[in-house]
N, C-alpha and C positions, 0 to 999 in steps of 0.2 A: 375303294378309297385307299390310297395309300397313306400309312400313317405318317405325319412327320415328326422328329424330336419333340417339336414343342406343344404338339395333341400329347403325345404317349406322355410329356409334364403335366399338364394341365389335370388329365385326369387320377393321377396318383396325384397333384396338391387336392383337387378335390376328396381322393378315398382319406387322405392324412388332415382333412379339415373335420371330419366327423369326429364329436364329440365321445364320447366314455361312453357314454347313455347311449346315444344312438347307434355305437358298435354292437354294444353289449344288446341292445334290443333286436337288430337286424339278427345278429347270429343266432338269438332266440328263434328266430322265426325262420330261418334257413335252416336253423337245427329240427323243426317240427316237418317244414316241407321234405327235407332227405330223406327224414325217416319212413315218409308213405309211400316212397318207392319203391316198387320192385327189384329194382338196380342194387338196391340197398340192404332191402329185407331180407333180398336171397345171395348175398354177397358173403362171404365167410373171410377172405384178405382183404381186407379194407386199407388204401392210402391218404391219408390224411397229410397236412403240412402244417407249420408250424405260423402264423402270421406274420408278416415284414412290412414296411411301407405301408401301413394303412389297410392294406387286403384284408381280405373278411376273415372276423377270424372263427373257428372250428372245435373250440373248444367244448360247448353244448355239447354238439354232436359229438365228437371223439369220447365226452364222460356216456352219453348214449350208445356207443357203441360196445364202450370195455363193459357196461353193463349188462346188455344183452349178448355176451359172451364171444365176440369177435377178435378174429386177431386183427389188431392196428399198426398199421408201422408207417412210418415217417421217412421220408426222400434223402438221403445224404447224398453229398457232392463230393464225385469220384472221378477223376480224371475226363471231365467237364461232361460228364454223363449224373446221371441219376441211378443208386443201386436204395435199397429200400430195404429199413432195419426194424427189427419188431420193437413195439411202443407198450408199456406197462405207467399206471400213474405215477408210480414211484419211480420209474428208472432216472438217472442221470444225463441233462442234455450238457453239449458243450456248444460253443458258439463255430460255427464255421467261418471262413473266409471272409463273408458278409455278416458277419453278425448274426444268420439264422440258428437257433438252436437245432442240435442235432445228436440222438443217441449215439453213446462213446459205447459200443460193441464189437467185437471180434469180427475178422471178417467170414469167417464160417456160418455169421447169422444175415448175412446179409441173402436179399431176395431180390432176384430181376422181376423187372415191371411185366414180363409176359407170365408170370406165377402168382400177379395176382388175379382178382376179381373185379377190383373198383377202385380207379383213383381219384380221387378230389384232387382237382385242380385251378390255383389260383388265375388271375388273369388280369389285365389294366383294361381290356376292351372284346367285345365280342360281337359276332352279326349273327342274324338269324340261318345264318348255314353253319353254324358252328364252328366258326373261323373266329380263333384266338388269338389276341395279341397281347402276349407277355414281357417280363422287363427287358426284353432284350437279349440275351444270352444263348437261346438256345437249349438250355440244358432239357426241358420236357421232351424236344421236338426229338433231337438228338435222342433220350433213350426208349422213347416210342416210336420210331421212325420204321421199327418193323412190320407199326399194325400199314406202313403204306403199300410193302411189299409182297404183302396177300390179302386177299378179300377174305377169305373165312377164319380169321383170327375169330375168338367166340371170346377171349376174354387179353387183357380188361375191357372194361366199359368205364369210358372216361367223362369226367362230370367237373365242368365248369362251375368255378364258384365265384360266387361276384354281388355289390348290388347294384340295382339294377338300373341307375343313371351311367351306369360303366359300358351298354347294348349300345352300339353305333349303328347307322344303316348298311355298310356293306367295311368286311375286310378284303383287300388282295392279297390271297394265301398264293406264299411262296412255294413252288415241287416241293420242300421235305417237309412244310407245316403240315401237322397232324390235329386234322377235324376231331373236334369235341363231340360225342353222342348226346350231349343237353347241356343244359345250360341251367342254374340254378341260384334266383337271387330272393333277397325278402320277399320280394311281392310275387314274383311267379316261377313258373317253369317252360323253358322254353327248351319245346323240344328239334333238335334239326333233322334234316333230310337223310341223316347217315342211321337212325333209329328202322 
């Protein structure tokens, strides 16, 4: 299925119609399924994002992770790439381009996406082969585009985050789309063919 402008609408009014309550409950409970992961439990660079548009947000899980002693860091937008900044409760976010918050740190601290272990990744739509479709831009595909360039990349392991009226039955992933390893919404876990 290819997507047209006014699917990839429809469903961000839908994730931006969900109520306060109903966020905050989903991410409870996407914040409980993460954690039974193995992906997760044995992950020590964890990538988290910051919520925009209605996306699920990570907050749960991110105060879950600084707790259980994990480094966290957050995606900044770097010449239309993604480089990834370490995240502490207290630091300072500033807003980016789009209005995403985003760690104001040196670029000494910055970290490529092949250094980490596990990214959380948002998404407007997803199939069961782990074919993502995000708002448009690019910027994931683009700074993971290497895991397409070799089969034994071991790390990261990337993890779709979504709920889960966002699952369509099929996407047409484009040569540089980079399949998701699962897929994880309130209600389940859906694992693809790349696992």
């Amino acid at each position: 299925m290819n997507f047209r402008p006014e699917t990839r609408a429809a469903l961000r009014r839908r994730r931006r119609a969900l109520s306060r309550g109903q966020r905050r409950c989903s991410a409870e409970r996407l914040a409980r399924r993460v954690s039974t992961l193995r992906a997760f439990r044995c992950a020590r660079r964890v990538a988290f994002y910051m919520a925009n548009d209605g996306e699920m947000e990570l907050n749960a899980l991110l105060r879950r992770a600084l707790r259980y002693g994990k480094r966290c860091y957050l995606p900044v937008l770097r010449q239309n790439r993604l480089v990834f900044l370490p995240y502490s409760a207290d630091d300072r976010l500033t807003p980016n381009r789009f209005g995403i918050p985003e760690p104001a740190l040196p670029r000494n601290k910055w970290r490529r996406a092949s250094r980490l272990d596990l990214i959380l990744m948002p998404l407007v739509a997803f199939d069961a082969r782990g074919n993502r479709l995000g708002m448009g831009a690019g910027f994931y595909d683009r700074t993971l585009g290497f895991l397409n360039l070799r089969r034994h990349w071991h790390r990261p392991r990337l993890i779709g985050v979504a709920y889960d009226f966002q699952r369509v039955p099929e996407i047409t992933a484009a040569p540089w789309d980079v399949a998701l390893d699962l897929v994880v919404t309130e209600k389940d876990i859906y694992w693809t063919p790349r696992v």
